[in-house]
C-alpha positions in Angstrom: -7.1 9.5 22.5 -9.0 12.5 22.0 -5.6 14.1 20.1 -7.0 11.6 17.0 -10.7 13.1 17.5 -12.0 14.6 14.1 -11.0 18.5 13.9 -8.1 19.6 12.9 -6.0 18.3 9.8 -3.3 18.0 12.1 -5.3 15.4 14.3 -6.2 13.6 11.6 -3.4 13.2 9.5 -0.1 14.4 10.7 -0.5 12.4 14.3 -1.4 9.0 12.6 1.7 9.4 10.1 4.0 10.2 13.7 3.1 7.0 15.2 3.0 5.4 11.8 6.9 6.5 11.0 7.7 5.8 14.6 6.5 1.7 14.6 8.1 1.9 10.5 11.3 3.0 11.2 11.9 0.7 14.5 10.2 -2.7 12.1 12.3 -2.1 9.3 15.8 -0.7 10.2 17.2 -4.5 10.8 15.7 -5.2 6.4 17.7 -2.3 5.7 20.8 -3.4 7.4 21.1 -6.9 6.8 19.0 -7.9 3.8 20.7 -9.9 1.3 20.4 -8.9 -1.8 22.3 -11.3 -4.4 19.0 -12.9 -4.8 16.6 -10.1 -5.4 16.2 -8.7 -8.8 13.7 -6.1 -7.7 15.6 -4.4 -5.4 18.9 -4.4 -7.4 17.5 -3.1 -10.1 15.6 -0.3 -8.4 18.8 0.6 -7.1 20.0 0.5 -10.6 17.6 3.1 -11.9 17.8 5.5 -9.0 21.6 5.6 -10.3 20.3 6.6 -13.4 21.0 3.3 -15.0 17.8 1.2 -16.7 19.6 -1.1 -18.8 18.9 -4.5 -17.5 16.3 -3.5 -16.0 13.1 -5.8 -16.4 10.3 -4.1 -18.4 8.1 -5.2 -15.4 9.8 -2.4 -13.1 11.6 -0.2 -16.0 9.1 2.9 -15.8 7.9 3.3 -12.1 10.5 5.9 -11.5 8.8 8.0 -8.9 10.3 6.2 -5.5 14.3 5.7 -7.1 14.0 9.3 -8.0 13.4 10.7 -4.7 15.8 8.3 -3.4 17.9 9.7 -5.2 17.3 13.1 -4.1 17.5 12.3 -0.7 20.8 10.2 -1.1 22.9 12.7 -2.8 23.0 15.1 0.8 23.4 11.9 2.7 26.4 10.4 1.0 28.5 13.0 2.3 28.2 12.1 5.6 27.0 8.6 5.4 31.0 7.3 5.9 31.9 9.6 8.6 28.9 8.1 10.9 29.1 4.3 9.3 33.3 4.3 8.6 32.4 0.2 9.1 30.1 0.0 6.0 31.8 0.5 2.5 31.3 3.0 -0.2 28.5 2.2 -2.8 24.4 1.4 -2.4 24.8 2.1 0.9 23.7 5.7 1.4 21.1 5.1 -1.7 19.6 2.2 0.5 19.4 4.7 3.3 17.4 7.0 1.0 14.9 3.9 0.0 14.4 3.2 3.5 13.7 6.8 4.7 11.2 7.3 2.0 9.6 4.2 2.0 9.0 4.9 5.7 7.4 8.3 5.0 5.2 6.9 1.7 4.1 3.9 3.8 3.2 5.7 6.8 1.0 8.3 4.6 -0.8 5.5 3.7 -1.1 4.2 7.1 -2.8 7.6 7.8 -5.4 7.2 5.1 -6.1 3.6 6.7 -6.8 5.6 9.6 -8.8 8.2 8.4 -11.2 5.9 6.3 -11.5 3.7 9.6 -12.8 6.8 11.5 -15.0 7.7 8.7 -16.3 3.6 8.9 -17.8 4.9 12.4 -14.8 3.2 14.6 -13.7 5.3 17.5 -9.9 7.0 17.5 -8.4 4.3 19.9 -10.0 1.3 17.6 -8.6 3.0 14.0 -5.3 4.1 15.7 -4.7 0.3 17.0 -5.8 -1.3 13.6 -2.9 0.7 11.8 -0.3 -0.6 13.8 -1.9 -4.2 13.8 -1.8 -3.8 9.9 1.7 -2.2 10.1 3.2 -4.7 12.0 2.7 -6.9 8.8 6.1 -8.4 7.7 5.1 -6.8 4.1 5.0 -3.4 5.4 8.5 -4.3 7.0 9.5 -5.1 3.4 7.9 -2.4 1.5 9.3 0.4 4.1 13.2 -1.6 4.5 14.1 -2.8 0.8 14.7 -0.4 -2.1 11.3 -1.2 -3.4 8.1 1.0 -5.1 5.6 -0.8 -2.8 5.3 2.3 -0.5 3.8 4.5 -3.3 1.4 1.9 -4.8 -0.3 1.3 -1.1 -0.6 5.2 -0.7 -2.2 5.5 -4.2 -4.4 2.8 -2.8 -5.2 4.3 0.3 -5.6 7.7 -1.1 -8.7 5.9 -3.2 -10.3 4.4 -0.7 -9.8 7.1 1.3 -11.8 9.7 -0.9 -14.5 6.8 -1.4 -15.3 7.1 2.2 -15.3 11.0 3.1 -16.9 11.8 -0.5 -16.9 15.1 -0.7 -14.0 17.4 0.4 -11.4 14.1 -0.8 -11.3 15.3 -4.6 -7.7 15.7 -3.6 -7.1 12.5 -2.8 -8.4 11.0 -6.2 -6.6 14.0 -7.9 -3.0 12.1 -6.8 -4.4 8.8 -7.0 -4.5 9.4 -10.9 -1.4 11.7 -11.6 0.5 9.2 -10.0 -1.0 5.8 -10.1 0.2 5.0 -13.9 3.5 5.5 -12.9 3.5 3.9 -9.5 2.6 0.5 -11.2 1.3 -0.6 -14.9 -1.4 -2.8 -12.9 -3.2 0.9 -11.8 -5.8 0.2 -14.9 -7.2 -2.6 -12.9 -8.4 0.2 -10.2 -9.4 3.0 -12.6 -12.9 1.6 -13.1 -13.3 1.6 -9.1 -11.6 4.8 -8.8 -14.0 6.5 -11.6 -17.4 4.4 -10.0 -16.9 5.0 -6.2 -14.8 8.0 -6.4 -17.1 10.1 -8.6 -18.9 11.5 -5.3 -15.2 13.0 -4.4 -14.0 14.2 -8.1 -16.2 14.8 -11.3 -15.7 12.4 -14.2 -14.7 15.4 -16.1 -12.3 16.6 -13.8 -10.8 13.0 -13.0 -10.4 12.4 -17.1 -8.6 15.6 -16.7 -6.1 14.4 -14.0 -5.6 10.7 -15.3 -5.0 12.1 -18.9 -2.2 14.1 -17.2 -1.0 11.0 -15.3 -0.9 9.0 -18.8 0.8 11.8 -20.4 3.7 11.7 -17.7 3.9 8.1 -18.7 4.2 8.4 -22.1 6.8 10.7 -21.7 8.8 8.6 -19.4 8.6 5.4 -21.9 9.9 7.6 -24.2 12.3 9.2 -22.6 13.8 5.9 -21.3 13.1 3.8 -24.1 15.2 6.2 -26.5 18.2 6.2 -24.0 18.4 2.2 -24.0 17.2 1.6 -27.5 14.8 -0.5 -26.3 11.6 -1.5 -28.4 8.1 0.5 -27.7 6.5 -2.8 -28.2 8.4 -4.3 -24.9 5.6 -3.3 -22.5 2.7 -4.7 -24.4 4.9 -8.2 -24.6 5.4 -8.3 -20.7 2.2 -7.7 -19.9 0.6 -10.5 -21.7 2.9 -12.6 -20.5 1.4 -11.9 -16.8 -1.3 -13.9 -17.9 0.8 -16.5 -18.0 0.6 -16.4 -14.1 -2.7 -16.7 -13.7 -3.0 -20.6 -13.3 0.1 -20.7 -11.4 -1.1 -18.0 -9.1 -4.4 -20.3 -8.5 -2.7 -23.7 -7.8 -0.5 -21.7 -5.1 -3.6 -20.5 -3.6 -4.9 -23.7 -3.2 -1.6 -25.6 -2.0 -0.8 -25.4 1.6 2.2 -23.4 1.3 -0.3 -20.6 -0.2 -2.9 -20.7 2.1 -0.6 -20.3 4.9 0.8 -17.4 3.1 -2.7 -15.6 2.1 -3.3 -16.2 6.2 0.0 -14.7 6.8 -0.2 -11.7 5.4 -2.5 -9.9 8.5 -1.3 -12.7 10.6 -3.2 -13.7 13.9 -5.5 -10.2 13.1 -6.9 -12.0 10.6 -8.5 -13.9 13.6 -10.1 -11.5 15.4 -12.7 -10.3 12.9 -14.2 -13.9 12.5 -13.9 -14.3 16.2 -15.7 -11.1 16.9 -18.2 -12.4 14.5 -19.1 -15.6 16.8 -18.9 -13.3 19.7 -21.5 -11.2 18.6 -23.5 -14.3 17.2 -23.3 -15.9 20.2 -24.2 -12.8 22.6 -26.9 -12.0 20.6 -28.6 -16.1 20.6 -28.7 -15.7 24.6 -30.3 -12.1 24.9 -33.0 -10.0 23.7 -30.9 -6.8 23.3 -29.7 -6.4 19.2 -26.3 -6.6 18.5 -24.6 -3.4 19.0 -23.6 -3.2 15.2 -23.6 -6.0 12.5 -20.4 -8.2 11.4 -20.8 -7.7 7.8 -18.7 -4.7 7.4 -18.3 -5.6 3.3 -20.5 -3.4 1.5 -20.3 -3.4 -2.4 -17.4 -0.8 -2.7 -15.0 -2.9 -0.1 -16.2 -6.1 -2.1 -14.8 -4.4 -5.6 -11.8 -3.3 -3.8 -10.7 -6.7 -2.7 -11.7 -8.5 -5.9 -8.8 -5.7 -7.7 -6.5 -6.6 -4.9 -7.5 -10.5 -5.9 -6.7 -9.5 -9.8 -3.1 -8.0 -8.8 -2.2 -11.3 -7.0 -3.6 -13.5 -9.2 -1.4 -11.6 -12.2 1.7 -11.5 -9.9 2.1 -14.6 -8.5 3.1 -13.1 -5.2 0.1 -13.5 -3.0 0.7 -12.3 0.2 2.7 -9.3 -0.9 -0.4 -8.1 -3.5 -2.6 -9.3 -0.9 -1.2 -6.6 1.7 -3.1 -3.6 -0.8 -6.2 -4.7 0.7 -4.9 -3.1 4.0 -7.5 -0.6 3.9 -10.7 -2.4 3.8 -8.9 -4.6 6.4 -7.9 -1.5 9.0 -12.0 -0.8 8.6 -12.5 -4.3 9.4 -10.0 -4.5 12.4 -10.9 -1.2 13.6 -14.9 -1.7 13.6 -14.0 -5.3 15.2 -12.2 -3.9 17.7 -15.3 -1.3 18.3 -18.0 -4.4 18.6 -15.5 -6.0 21.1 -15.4 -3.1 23.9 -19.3 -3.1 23.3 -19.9 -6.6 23.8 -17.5 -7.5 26.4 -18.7 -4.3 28.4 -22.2 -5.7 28.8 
């Protein structure tokens, strides 16, 4: 494991990403291939605007135009061979689902890599924060987000990119830089993380110099309501309408957390991981009851900024109604948690 120690940017980033794109590509090949998609508006209409096509498209997914448009990109060489190597699959979405699925897979397994890096920054050895990525990856969300033609990819990047800088500090400006250029049009809900982003990310990026960046962000999003608004006469007033209308979700959100059916989806989300940090947790308790040595390293691994990150991540689900896949943006604090759980494992069980 010493080709993850800290050193060189390739180490640290690129290697990650491999095996990242690697356990990605093999997870969510089958989604791509034999997803059905008559009953998924989300991912008929990204397709729709990656065409170049946002009529009847919901308001709620209108504007985040970043992911179709670089499936598009990446479709248009594609197409011309797609039929000569899959004669058995007919003309149409097929090459553009291609696209989705190839960058999905690199956008999800960049943020995989920033999981990574903020685990080694947590104090968890290579082989703990390398294992914890999978363990996180293997999540039948990140199946979803890297398979379907879906934006989830970019919004857990921008997420990881902020958490990211919030552990290195200094040196991560970068890292806050594209959370703001892109995070307004990556999803609307990105105002629910700027206060984080400006409180916990200040030691990476100036106030001064993140205003800067996020004003550029907003202005790219003005420009693409406009732009899009004008070609589909739609009203300017749309947005504002939709997202009070999320409020609306907010009780139905907490009833499903509360019903069966929703706890076992919250649980579901980091699946039987979710058990190991509470059994490390009794491990350690109970080790430490029966001996006179200290624990090798506390359980509570929650300090204030991981508490305000997963109370966002609560917001998003809570205005979503779709718990476990909002859930899955806490993956970072969790690939901390995992990783550092991992760490106090090998130490306990070695003694």
């Amino acid at each position: 494991m010493q080709l993850f120690a800290p050193g060189t940017r390739g180490r640290r980033w690129f290697l990650p990403w491999c095996l990242a794109v690697a356990l990605l590509a093999n997870l969510a090949y089958p989604m791509y291939v034999h997803y059905d998609f008559s009953h998924s508006l989300d991912t008929r209409g990204y397709l729709r605007m990656a065409t170049g096509r946002f009529d009847s498209v919901s308001v709620t997914r209108r504007y985040r135009i970043l992911v179709p448009a670089a499936a598009a990109v990446v479709a248009a060489p594609i197409a011309k061979v797609y039929g000569k190597i899959w004669p058995q699959r007919p003309a149409g979405y097929w090459p553009l689902r291609f696209a989705f699925y190839l960058v999905n897979c690199v956008l999800l397994a960049a943020a995989a890599a920033t999981w990574f890096n903020a685990a080694r920054l947590s104090g968890a050895p290579a082989e703990a924060a390398a294992l914890a990525m999978l363990a996180v990856l293997s999540s039948r969300w990140a199946e979803y987000g890297a398979g379907l033609p879906l934006t989830d990819s970019l919004y857990l990047l921008i997420f990881g990119l902020s958490y990211y800088a919030y552990r290195q500090g200094r040196g991560a400006g970068w890292a806050i830089t594209l959370s703001l250029l892109l995070g307004p049009l990556a999803k609307e809900s990105f105002v629910f993380l700027l206060p984080w982003i400006f409180w916990f990310g200040h030691p990476a990026l100036s106030w001064p110099k993140q205003a800067a960046a996020l004003l550029m962000g907003c202005l790219a999003l003005a420009l693409t309501h406009h732009y899009i608004d004008r070609s589909i006469a739609a009203a300017s007033t749309d947005s504002v309408s939709n997202a009070l209308n999320h409020l609306e979700n907010i009780r139905y959100s907490l009833h499903r957390a509360a019903s069966p059916k929703g706890i076992g989806e919250l649980l579901s989300i980091f699946g039987f991981f979710t058990l190991i940090p509470a059994f490390g947790f009794f491990l350690n308790k109970r080790r430490t009851s029966t001996t006179s040595l200290a624990a090798p390293e506390r359980f509570v691994f929650l300090n204030g900024a991981d508490f305000w990150f997963v109370t966002i991540v609560a917001v998003h689900m809570l205005l979503s109604g779709d718990l476990g896949r909002m859930g899955y943006l806490a993956a970072p604090v969790f690939v901390v948690l995992l990783a550092r759980s991992f760490k106090n494992w090998r130490t306990l069980l070695q003694r």
